[in-house]
C-alpha positions in Angstrom: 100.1 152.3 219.2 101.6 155.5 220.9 99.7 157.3 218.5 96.4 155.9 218.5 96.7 156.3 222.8 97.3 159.8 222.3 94.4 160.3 219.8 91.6 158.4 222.1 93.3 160.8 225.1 92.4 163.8 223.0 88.9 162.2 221.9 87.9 162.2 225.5 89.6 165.7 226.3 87.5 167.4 224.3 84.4 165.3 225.3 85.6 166.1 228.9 86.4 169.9 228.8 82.7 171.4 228.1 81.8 168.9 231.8 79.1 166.3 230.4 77.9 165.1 233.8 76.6 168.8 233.9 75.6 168.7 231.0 73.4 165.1 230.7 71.9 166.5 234.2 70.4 169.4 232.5 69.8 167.9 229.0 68.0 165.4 230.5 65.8 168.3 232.6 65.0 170.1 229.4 64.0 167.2 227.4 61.7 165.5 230.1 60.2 169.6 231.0 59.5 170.1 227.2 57.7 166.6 226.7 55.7 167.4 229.9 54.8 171.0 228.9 53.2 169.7 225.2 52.0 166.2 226.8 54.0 164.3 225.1 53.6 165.4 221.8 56.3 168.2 220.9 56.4 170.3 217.8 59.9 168.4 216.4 61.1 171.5 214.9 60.4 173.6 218.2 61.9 170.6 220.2 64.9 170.1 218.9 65.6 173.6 218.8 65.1 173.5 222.5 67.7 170.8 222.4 69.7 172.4 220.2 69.8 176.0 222.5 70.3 174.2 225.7 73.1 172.1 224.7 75.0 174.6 222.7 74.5 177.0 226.3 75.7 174.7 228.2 78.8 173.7 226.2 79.6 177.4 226.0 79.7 177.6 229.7 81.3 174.3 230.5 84.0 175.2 228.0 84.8 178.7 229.2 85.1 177.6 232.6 88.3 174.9 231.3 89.4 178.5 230.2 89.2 180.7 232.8 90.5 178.1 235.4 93.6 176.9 232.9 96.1 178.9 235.4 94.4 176.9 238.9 94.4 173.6 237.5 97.9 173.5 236.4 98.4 173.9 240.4 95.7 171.7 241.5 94.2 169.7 238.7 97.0 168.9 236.0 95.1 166.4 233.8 92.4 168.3 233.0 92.3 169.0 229.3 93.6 172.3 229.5 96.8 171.9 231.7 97.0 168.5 230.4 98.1 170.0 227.1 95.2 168.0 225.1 92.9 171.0 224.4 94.7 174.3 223.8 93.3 177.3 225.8 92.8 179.3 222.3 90.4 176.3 221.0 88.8 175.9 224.3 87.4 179.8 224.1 86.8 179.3 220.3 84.6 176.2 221.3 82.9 178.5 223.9 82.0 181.1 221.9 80.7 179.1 218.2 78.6 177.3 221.3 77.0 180.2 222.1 76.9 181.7 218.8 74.6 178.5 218.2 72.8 178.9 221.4 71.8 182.4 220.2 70.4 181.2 216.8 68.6 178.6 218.1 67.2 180.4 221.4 65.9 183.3 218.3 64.2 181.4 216.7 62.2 180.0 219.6 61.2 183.3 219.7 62.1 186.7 221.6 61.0 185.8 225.2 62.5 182.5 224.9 65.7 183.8 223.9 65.4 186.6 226.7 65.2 183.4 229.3 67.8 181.8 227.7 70.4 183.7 228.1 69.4 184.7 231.1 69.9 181.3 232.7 73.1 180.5 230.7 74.3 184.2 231.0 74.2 183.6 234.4 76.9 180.5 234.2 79.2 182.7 232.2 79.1 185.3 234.6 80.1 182.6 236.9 82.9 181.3 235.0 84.5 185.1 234.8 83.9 186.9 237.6 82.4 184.8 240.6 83.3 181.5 240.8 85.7 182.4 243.3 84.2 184.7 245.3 81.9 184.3 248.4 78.8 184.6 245.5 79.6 181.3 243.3 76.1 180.2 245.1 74.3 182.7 243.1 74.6 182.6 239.3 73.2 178.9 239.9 70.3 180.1 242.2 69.6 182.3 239.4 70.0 179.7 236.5 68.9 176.1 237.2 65.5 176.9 238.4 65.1 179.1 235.3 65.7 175.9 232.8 61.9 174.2 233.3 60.9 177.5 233.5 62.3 178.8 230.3 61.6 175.2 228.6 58.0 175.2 229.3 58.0 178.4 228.8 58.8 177.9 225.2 56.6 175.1 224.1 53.6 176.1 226.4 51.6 178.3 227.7 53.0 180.2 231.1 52.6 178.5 233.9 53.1 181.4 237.0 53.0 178.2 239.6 56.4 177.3 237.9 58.2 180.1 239.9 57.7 178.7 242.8 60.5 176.7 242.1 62.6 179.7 242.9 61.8 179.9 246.9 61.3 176.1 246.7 64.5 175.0 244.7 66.5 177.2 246.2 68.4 175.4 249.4 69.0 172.8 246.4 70.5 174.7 244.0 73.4 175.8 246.7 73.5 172.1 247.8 74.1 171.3 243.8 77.0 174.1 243.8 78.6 173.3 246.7 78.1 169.1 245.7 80.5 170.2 242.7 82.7 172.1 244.2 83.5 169.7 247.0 86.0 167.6 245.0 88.4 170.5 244.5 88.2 172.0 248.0 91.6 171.5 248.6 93.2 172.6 245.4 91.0 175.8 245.3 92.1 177.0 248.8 95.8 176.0 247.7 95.6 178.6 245.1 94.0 181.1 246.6 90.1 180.4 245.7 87.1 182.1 247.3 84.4 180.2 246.2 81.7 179.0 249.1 82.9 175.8 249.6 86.5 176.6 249.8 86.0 179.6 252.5 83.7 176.4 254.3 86.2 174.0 254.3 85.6 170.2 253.3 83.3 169.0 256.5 81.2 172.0 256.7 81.0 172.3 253.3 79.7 168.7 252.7 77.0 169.6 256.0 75.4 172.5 254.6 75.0 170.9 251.1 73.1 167.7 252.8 71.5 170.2 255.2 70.1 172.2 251.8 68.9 169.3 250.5 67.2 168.1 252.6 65.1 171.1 253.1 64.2 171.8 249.5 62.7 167.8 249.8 60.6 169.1 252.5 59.5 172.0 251.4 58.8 170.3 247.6 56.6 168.2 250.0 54.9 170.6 252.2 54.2 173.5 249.5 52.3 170.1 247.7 50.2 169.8 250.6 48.9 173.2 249.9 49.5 173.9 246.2 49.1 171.6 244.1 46.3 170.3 242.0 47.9 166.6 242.4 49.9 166.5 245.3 51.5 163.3 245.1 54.1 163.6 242.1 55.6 166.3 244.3 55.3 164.1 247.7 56.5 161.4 245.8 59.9 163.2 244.6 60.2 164.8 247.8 60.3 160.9 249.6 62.6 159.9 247.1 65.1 162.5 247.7 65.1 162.0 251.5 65.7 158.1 251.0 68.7 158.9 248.2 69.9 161.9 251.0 69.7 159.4 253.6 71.5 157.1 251.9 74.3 158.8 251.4 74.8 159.4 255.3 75.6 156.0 255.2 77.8 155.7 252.3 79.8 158.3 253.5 80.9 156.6 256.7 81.7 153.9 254.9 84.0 155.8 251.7 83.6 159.4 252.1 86.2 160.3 249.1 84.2 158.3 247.0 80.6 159.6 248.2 81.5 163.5 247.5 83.0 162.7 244.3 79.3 161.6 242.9 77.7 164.0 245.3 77.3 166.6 242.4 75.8 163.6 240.0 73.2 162.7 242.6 72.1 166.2 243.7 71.5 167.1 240.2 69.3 164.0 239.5 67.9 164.6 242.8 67.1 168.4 241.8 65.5 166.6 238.4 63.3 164.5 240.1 62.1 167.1 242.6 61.3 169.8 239.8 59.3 167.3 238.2 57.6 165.8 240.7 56.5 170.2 241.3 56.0 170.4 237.8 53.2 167.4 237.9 52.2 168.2 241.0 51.1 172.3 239.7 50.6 172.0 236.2 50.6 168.3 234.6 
């Protein structure tokens, strides 16, 4: 019994340690950007090596980052897989870097400015992982990165849409408010070890502020840029309403349980950044 408990614990270690909310958030981004760039009808081989890139990308960062914060969460988050002793830290980086060996092959043969985006975007999360996760610039690997996934995904089954980089200026408060959303949970724990990262140097209250200040602004300006942008403004006014209510919401919630609101903070930014980038993309180019 002992070791069927200790099997399913490593089973969900290893589904744990690459950080599949993450990853579902931008899986689901790609796949519903690459349907909308070919209308529906995607090449399959071309699609699912879109797929196949992004997930293997994103596993490579999610993965490296168990590694390179082993040493912090045996301080502040012992069960992680890592510290936890379920994943050892020499088959975490192995898992890291076959991931992006397949991210590699796969982003190649989508062809070379595809691959160029690609590991742009997901370069960007390693650089995070190594060098500035904790310093006062965690914000900007992920300014660079997540608006360059519907980018990079249309990109690659479509022609270029220059509209889409709007999501850049636009996206932008969001993707700090999507940082800071995950780093929220472990405020305590980083600035116990030592951590730089934004939200740590901000401290729990202010941190949670500026993140649901962000947001709120990348709605609005989703909305407004519509107004005077977009060939069908109201996919993009529609998102933008959306994420106010859900942002709005969570005011309310957090009175009530604010542990438990910033725990799914970083889950519901990053299907509120989904929805918004869509709503844009159907709003410029659908």
């Amino acid at each position: 019994m002992r070791g069927t408990a200790t099997c399913g614990a490593r089973v969900r270690a290893y589904l744990e340690l690459p950080h599949p909310t993450a990853i579902l958030l931008v899986m689901g981004a790609t796949a519903v950007v690459g349907l909308l760039a070919s209308r529906g009808r995607p090449n399959p081989v071309r699609y699912g090596l879109l797929l196949a890139a992004m997930l293997a990308g994103q596993i490579a960062v999610g993965a490296l980052n168990e590694y390179c914060d082993r040493d912090l969460d045996t301080i502040g988050n012992p069960s992680k897989p890592i510290p936890a002793g379920l994943v050892g830290a020499g088959t975490a980086l192995g898992i890291a870097l076959g991931a992006l060996g397949v991210m590699l092959v796969a982003g190649a043969l989508l062809g070379r400015r595809s691959l160029l985006l690609l590991s742009l975007a997901n370069g960007s999360g390693l650089v995070y992982d190594l060098w500035l996760k904790r310093t006062r610039l965690s914000w900007l690997p992920y300014l660079v990165a997540l608006p360059l996934v519907p980018i990079w995904a249309w990109d690659s089954l479509a022609r270029p849409e220059p509209r889409l980089l709007l999501l850049y200026p636009l996206g932008a408060p969001l993707v700090v408010a999507v940082h800071l959303a995950q780093s929220l949970p472990d405020v305590e724990s980083d600035r116990a070890a030592g951590a730089g990262g934004l939200a740590a140097r901000l401290g729990r209250s202010r941190a949670f502020v500026l993140c649901w200040c962000a947001a709120a602004v990348a709605a609005l300006a989703v909305g407004a840029a519509a107004i005077f942008l977009a060939r069908d403004r109201l996919p993009a006014l529609g998102a933008a309403g959306a994420v106010l209510l859900a942002l709005l919401g969570v005011l309310g919630l957090r009175r009530a349980a604010p542990g438990r609101v910033e725990r799914h903070l970083f889950t519901l930014l990053g299907a509120c950044a989904v929805v918004l980038g869509t709503g844009w993309i159907l709003a410029v180019a659908g």
